[in-house]
Backbone as CSV, one residue per row, in Angstrom:
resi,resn,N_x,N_y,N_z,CA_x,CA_y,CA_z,C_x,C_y,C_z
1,UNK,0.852,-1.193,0.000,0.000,0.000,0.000,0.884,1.238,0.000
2,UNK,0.203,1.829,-1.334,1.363,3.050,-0.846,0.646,4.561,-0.827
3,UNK,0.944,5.743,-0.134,0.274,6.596,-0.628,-0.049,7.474,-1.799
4,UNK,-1.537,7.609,-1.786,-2.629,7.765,-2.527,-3.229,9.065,-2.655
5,UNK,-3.073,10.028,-3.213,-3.998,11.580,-2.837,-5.728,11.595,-3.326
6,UNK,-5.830,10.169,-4.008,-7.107,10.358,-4.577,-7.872,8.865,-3.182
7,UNK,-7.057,8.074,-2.740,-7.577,7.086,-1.535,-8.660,7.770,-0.984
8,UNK,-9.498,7.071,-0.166,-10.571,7.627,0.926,-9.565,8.631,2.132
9,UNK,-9.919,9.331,2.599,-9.009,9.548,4.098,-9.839,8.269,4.805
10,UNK,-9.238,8.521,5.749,-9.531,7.652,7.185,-9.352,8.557,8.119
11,UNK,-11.161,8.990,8.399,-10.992,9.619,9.919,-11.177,8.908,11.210
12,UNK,-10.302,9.282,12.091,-10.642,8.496,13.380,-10.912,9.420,14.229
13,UNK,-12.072,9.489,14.928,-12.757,10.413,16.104,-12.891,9.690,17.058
14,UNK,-12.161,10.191,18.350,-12.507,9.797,19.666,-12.748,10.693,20.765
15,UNK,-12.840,10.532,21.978,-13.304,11.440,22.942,-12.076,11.588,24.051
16,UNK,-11.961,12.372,24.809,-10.967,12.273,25.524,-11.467,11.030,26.720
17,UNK,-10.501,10.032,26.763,-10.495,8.724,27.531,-10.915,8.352,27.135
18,UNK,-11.639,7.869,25.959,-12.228,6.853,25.092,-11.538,6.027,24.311
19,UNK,-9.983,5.820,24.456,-9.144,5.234,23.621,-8.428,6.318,22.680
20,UNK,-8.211,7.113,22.868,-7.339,8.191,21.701,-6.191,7.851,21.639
21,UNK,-5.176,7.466,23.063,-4.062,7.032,22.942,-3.629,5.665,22.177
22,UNK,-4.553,4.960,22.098,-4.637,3.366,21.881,-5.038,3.910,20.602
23,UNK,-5.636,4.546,19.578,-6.028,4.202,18.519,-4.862,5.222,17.771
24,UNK,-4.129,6.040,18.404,-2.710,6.947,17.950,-1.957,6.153,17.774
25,UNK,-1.793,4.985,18.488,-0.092,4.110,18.368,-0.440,3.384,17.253
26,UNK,-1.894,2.800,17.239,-2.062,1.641,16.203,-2.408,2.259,15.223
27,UNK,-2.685,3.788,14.340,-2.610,4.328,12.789,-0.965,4.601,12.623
28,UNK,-0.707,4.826,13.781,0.618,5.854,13.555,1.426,4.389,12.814
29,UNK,1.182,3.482,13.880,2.295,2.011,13.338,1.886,1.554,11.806
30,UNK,0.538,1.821,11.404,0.272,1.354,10.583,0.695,2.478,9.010
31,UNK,0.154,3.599,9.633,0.975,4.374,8.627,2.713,4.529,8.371
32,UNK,3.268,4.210,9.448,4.492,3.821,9.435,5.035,2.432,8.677
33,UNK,4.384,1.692,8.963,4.927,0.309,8.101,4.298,0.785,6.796
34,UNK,3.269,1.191,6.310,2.853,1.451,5.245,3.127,2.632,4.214
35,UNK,3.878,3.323,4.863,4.676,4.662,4.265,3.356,5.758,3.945
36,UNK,2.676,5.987,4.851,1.525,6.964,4.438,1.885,7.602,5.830
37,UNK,0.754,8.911,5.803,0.922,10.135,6.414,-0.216,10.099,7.715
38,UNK,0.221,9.966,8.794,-0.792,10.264,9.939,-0.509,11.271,10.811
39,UNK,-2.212,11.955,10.673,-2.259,13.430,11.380,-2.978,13.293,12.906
40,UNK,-2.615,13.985,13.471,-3.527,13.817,14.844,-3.636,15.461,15.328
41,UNK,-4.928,16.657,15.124,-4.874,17.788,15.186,-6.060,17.997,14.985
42,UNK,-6.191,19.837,15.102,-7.468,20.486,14.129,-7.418,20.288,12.392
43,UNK,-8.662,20.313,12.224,-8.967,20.072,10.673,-8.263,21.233,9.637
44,UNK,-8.091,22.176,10.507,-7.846,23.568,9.881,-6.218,23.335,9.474
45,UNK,-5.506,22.233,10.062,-4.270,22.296,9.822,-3.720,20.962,9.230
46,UNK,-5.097,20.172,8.607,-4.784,18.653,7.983,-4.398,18.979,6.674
47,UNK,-2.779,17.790,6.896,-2.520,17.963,4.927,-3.079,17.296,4.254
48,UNK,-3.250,17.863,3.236,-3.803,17.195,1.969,-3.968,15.912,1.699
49,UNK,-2.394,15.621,2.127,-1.742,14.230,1.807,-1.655,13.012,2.656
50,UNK,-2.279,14.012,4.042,-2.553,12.658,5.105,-3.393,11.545,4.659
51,UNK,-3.355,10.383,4.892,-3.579,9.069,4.867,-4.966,8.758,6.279
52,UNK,-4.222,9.134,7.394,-5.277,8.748,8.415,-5.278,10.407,9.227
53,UNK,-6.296,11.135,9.710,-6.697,11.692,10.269,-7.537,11.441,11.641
54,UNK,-6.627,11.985,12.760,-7.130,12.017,14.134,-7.385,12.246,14.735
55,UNK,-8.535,12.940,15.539,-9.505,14.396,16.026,-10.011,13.751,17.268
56,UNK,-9.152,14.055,18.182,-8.962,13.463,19.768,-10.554,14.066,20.930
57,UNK,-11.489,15.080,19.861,-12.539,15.662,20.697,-13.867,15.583,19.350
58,UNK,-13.257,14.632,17.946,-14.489,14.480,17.417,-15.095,15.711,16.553
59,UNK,-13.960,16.500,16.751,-14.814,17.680,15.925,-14.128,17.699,14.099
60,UNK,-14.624,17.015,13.538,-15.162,17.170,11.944,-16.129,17.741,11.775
61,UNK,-15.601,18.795,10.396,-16.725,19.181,9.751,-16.149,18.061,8.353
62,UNK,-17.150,17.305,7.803,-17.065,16.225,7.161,-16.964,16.755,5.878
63,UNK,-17.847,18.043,5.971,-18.243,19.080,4.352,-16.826,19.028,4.046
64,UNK,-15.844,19.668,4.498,-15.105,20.490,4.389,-13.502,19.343,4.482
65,UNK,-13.674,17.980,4.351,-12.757,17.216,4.062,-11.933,17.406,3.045
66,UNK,-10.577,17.239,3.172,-10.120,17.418,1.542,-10.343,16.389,0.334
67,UNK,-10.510,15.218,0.710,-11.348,14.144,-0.141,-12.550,13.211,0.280
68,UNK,-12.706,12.289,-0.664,-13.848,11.527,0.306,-13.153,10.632,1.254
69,UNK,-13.881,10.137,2.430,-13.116,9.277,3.441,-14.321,8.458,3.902
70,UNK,-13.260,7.127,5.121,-14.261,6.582,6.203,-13.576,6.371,7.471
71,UNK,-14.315,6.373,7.972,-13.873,6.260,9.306,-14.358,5.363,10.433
72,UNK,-14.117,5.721,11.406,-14.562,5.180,12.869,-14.930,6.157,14.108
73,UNK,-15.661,5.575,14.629,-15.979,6.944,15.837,-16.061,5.914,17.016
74,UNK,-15.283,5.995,18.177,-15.105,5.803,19.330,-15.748,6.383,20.464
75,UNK,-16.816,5.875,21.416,-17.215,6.425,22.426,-16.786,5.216,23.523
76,UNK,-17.189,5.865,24.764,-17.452,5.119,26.086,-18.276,5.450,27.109
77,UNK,-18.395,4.304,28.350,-19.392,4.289,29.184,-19.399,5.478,29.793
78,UNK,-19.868,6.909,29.802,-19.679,8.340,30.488,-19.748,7.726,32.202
79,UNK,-19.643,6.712,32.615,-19.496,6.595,34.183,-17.953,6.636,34.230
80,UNK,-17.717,5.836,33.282,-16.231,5.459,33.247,-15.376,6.112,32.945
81,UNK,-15.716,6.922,31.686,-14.863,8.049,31.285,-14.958,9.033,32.476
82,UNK,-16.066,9.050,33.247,-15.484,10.633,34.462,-14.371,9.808,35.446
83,UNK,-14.649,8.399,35.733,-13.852,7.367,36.891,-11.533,7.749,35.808
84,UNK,-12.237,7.535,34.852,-10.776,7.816,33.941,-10.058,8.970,34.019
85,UNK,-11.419,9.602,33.946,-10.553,11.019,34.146,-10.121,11.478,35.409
86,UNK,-11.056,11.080,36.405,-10.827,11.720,37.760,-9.250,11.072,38.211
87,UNK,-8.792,10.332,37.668,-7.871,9.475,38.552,-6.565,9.961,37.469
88,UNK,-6.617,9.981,36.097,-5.715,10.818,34.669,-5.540,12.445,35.590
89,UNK,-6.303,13.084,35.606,-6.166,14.670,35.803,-5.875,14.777,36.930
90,UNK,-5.633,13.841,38.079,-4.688,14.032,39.538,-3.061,13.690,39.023
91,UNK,-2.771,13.399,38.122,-1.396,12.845,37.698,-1.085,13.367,36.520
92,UNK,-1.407,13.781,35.728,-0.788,13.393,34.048,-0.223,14.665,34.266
93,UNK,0.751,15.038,33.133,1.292,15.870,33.199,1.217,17.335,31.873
94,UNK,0.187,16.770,31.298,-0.601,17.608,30.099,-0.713,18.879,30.801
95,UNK,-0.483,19.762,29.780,-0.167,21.375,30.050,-1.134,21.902,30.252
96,UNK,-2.642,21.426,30.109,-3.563,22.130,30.023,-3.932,22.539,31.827
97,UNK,-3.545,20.737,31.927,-3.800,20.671,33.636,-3.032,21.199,34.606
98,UNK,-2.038,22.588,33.893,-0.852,23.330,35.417,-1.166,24.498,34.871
99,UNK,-2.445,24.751,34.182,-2.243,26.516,33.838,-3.572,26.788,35.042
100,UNK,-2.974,28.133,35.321,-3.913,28.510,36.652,-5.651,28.776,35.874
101,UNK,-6.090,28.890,36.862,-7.839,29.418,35.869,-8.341,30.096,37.189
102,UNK,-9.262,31.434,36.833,-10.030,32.269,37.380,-11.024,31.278,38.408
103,UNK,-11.510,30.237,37.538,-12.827,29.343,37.909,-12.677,28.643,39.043
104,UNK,-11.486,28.460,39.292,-10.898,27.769,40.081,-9.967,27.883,41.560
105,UNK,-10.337,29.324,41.439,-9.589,30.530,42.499,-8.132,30.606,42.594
106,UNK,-7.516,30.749,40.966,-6.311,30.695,40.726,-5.673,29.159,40.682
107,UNK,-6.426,28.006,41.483,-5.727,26.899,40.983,-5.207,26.425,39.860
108,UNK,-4.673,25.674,39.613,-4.872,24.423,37.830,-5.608,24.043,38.445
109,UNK,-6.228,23.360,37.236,-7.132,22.152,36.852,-6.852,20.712,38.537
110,UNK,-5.388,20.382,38.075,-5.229,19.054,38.773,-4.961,20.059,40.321
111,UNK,-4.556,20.879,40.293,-4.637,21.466,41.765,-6.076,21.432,42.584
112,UNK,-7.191,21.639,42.025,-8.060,21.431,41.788,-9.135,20.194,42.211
113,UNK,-8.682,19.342,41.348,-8.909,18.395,42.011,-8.149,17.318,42.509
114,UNK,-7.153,17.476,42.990,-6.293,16.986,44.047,-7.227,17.635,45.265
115,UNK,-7.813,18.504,45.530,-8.118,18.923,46.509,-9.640,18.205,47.194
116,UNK,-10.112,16.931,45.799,-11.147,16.623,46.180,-11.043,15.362,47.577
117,UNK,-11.887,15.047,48.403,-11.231,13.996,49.864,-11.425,12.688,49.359
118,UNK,-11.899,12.536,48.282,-12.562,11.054,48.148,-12.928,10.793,46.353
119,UNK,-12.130,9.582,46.046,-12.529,9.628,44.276,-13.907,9.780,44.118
120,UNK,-14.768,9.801,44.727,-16.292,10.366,44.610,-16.610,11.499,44.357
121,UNK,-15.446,12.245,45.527,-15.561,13.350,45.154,-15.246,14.516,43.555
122,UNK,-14.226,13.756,43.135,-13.523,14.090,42.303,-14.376,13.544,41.101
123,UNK,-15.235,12.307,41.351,-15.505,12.004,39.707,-17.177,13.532,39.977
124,UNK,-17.429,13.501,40.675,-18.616,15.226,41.012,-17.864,15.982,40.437
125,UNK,-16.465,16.109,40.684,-15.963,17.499,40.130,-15.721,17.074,38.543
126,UNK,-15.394,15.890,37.982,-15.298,15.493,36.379,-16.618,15.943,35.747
127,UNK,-17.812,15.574,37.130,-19.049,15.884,35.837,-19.368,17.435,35.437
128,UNK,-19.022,18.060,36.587,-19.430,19.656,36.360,-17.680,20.260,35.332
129,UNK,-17.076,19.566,35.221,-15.562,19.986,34.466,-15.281,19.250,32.804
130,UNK,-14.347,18.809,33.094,-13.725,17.955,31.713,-14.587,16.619,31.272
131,UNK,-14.911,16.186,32.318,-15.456,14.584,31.567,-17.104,15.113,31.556
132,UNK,-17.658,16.629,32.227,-18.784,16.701,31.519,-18.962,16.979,30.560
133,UNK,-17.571,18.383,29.846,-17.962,18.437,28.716,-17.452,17.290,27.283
134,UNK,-16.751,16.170,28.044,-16.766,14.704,27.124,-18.160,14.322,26.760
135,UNK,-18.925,14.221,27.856,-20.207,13.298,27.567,-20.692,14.419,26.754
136,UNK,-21.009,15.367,26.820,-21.914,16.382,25.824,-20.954,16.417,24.237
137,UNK,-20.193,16.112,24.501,-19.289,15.698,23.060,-20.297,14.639,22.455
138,UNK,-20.268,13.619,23.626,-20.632,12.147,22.663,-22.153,12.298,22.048
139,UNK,-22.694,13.348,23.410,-24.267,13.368,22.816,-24.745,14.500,21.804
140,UNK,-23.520,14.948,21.708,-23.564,16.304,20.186,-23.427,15.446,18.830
141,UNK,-22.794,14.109,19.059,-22.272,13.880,17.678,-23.641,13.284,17.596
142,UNK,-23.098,13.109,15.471,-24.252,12.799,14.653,-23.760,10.870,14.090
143,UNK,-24.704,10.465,14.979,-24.505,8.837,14.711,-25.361,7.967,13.558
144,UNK,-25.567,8.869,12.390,-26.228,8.103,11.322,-25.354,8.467,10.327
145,UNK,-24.095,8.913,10.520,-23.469,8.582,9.077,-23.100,7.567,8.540
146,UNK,-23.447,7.262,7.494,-23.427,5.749,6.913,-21.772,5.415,6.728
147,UNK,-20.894,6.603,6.516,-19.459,6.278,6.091,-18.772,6.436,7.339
148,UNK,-18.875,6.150,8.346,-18.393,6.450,10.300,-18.713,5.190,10.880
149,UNK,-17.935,4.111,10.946,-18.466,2.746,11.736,-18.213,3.367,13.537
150,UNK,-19.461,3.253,13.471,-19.390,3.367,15.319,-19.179,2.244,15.800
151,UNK,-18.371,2.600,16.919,-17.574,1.263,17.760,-17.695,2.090,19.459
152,UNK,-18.497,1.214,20.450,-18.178,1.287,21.474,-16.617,0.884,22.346
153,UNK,-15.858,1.488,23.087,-14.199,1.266,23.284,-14.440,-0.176,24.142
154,UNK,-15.545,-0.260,24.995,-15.958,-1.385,25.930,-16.237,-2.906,24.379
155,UNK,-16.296,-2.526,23.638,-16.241,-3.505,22.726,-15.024,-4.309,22.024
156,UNK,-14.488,-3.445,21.830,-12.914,-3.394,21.307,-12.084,-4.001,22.795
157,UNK,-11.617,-3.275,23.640,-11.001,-3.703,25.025,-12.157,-5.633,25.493
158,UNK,-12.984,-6.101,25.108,-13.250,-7.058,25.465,-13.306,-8.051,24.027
159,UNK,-13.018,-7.477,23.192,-12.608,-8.355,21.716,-11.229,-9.179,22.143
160,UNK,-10.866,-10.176,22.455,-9.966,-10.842,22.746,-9.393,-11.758,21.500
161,UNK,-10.433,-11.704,20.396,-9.629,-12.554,19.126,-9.418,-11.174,17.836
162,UNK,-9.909,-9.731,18.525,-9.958,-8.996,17.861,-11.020,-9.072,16.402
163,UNK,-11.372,-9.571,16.193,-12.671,-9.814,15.180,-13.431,-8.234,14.726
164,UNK,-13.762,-7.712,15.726,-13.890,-6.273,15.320,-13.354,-5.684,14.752
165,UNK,-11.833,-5.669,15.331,-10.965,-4.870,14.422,-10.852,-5.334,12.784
166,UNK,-10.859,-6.648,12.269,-10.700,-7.187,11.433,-12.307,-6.356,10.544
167,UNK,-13.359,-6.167,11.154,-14.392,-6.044,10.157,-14.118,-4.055,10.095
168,UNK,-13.683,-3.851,11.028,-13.367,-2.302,11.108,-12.045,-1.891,10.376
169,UNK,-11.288,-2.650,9.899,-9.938,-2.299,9.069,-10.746,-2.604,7.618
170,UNK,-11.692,-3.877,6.988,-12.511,-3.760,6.022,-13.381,-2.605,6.041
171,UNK,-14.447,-2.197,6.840,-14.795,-1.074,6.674,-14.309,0.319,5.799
172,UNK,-13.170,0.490,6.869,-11.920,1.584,6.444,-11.556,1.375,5.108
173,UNK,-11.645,0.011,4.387,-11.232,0.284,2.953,-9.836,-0.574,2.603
174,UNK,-8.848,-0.674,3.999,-7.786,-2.008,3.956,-8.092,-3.002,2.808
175,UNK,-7.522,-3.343,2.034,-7.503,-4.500,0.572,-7.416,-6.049,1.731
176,UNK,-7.789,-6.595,1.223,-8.101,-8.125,2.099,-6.248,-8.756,1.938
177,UNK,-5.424,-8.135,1.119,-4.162,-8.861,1.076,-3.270,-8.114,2.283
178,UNK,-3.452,-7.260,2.805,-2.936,-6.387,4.043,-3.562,-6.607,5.436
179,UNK,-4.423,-7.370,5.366,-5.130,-7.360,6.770,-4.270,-8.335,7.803
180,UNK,-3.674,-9.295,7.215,-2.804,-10.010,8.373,-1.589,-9.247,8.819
181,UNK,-1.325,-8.730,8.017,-0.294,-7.445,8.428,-0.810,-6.350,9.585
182,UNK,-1.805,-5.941,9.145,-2.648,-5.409,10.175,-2.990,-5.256,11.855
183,UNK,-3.456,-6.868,11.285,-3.200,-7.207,12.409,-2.443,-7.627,13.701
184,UNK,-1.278,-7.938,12.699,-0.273,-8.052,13.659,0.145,-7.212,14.026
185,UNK,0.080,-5.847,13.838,0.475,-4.289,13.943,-0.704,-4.273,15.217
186,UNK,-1.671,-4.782,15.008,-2.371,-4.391,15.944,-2.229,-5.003,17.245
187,UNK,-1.914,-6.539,17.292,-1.662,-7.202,18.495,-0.401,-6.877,19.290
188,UNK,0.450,-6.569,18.365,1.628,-5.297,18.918,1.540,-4.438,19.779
189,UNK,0.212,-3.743,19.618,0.239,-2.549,20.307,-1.389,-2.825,20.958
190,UNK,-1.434,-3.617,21.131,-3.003,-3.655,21.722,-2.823,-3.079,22.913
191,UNK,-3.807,-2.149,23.518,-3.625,-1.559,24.616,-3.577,-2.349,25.724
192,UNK,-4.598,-3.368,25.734,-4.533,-4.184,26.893,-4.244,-5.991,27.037
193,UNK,-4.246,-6.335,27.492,-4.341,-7.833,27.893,-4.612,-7.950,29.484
194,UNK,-5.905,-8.904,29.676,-6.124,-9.196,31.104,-6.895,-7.587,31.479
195,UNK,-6.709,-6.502,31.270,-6.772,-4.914,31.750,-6.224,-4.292,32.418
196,UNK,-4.550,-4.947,31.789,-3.445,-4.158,32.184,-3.195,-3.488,30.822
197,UNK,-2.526,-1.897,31.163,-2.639,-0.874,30.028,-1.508,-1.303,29.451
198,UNK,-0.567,-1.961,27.665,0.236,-1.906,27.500,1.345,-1.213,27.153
199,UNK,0.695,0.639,27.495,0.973,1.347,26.584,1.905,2.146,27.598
200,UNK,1.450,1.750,28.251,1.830,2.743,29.967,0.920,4.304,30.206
201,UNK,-0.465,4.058,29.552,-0.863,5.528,29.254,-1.925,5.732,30.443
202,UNK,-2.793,4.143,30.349,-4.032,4.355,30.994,-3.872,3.335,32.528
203,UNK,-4.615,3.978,33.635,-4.846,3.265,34.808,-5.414,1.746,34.668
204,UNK,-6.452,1.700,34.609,-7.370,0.707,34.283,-8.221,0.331,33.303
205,UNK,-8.187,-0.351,32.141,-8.976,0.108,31.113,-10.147,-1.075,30.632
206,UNK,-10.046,-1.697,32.443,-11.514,-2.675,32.229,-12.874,-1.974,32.182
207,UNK,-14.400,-2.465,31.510,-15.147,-1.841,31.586,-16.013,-1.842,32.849
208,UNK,-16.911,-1.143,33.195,-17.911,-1.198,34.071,-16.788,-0.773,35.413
209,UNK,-15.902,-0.224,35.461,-15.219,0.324,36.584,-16.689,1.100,37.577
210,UNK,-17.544,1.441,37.172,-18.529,2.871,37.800,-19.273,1.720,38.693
211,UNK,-19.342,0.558,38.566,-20.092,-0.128,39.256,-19.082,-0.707,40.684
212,UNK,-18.235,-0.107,40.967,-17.644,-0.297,42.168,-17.541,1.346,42.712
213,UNK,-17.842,2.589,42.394,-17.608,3.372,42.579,-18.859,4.765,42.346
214,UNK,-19.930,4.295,41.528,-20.903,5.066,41.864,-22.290,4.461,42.819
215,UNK,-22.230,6.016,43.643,-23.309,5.013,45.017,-24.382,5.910,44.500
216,UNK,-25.391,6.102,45.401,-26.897,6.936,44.911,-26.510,8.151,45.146
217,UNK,-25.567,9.259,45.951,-25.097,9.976,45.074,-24.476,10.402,44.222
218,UNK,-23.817,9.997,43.630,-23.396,10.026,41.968,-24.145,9.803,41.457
219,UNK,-25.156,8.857,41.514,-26.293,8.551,40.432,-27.312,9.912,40.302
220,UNK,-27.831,10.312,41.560,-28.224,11.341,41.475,-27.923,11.855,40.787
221,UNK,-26.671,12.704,40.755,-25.806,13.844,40.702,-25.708,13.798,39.053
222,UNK,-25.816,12.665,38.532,-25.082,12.269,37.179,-26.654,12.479,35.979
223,UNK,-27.852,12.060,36.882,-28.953,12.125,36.002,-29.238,13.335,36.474
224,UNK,-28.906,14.088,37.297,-29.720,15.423,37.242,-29.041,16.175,36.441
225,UNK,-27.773,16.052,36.370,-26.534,16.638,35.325,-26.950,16.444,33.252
226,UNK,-27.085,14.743,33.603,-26.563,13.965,31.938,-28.396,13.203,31.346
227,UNK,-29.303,13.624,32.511,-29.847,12.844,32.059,-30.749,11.697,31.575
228,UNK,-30.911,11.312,29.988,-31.024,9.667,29.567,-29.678,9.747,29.207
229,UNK,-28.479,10.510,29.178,-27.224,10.229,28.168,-26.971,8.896,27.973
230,UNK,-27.002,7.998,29.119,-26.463,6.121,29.055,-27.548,6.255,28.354
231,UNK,-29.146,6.230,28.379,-29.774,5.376,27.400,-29.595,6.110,26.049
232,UNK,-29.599,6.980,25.609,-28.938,7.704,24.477,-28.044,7.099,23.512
233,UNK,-27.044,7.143,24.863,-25.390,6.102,24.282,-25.645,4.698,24.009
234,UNK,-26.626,4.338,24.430,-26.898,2.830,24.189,-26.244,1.798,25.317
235,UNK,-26.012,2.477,26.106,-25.597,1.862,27.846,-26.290,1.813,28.651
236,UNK,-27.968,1.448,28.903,-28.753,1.859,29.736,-29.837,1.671,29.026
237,UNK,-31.144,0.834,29.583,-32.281,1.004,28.898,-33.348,1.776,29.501
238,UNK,-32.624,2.302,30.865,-33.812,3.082,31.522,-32.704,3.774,32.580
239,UNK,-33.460,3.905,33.783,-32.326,4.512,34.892,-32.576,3.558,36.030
240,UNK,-33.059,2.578,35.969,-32.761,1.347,36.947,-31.360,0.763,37.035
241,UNK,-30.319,1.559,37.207,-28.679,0.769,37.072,-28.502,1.044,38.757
């Protein structure tokens, strides 16, 4: 495979903690063995000539692509993504999280919530902060585009023969003589085994973490905040959880 300016792009949209890091190593490797171009940025600054395109908050305007493409769109369980974040934004060392803010009475972000007494507390402070405005990400996007295979991350992380990935690299447009290649690019870098992170990026990246950690207030707190968002997302058929 070599690069193509007239190929589909390949967009990949994810959410913050929804797998962005895990789906960066495995285009980047793949555009690397394959000698094509992978972007990970705003749209306003994608080349021409990129191969795979990577938009870590989902924001495409699709009009305004430089060719035709397909893609994938990545979400997750919004209990889990605030449990991800609350426990990511006490540690990581991303710049966003040491700049002081007004909102915050001069703290950072992780100053912030370091200050919360209890990860309960802190996933309260994710919903009114960063992992609330994740979930309003997931429930802004538009999930009937026919050329966007939606993939839940709780699907993928419990694919253990990878089979998904295999119908999601066809999707994307991969020629059936490259897919074992593929894949082995992919078992390379699979983020997890067992739901230990292999990447060294993420804490825990088993699903249903919220069910050891949200009690009836969080639940409260989360539907007076988000909601049907789980039944929305397709995680929830009511609010009996």
């Amino acid at each position: 495979m070599t690069a193509d300016p007239v190929s589909p792009l390949i967009v990949v949209a994810t959410h913050h903690k929804t797998g962005t890091v895990w789906m960066q190593q495995l285009f980047l490797e793949i555009c690397s063995e394959q000698g094509l171009e992978f972007f990970q940025g705003d749209q306003d600054a994608l080349p021409a000539r990129a191969h795979v395109f990577l938009q870590e908050h989902s924001r495409v305007d699709f009009s305004a692509l430089p060719r035709p493409y397909r893609g994938i769109h990545l979400i997750r369980d919004p209990r889990d993504v605030l449990i991800s974040g609350a426990h990511y934004h006490r540690r990581s060392s991303e710049a966003w999280l040491h700049v002081r803010r007004l909102r915050f009475y001069g703290l950072t972000y992780q100053e912030a919530i370091r200050t919360c007494r209890s990860l309960a507390d802190a996933v309260a402070f994710e919903m009114r902060h960063s992992g609330g405005h994740t979930i309003r990400e997931m429930l802004s996007w538009s999930y009937s585009n026919p050329l966007m295979y939606e993939v839940k991350y709780e699907d993928l992380v419990d694919d253990a023969g990878m089979a998904r990935l295999v119908e999601i690299f066809s999707f994307l447009g991969y020629p059936q003589d490259v897919l074992a290649e593929l894949m082995t690019i992919a078992r390379r870098v699979s983020i997890f085994h067992d739901g230990v992170d292999c990447l060294g990026h993420a804490r825990d990246g088993r699903a249903r973490q919220w069910t050891q950690v949200f009690d009836r207030r969080l639940k409260d707190l989360f539907l007076k905040r988000f909601d049907d968002a789980l039944i929305r997302l397709g995680y929830e058929q009511n609010h009996d959880w």
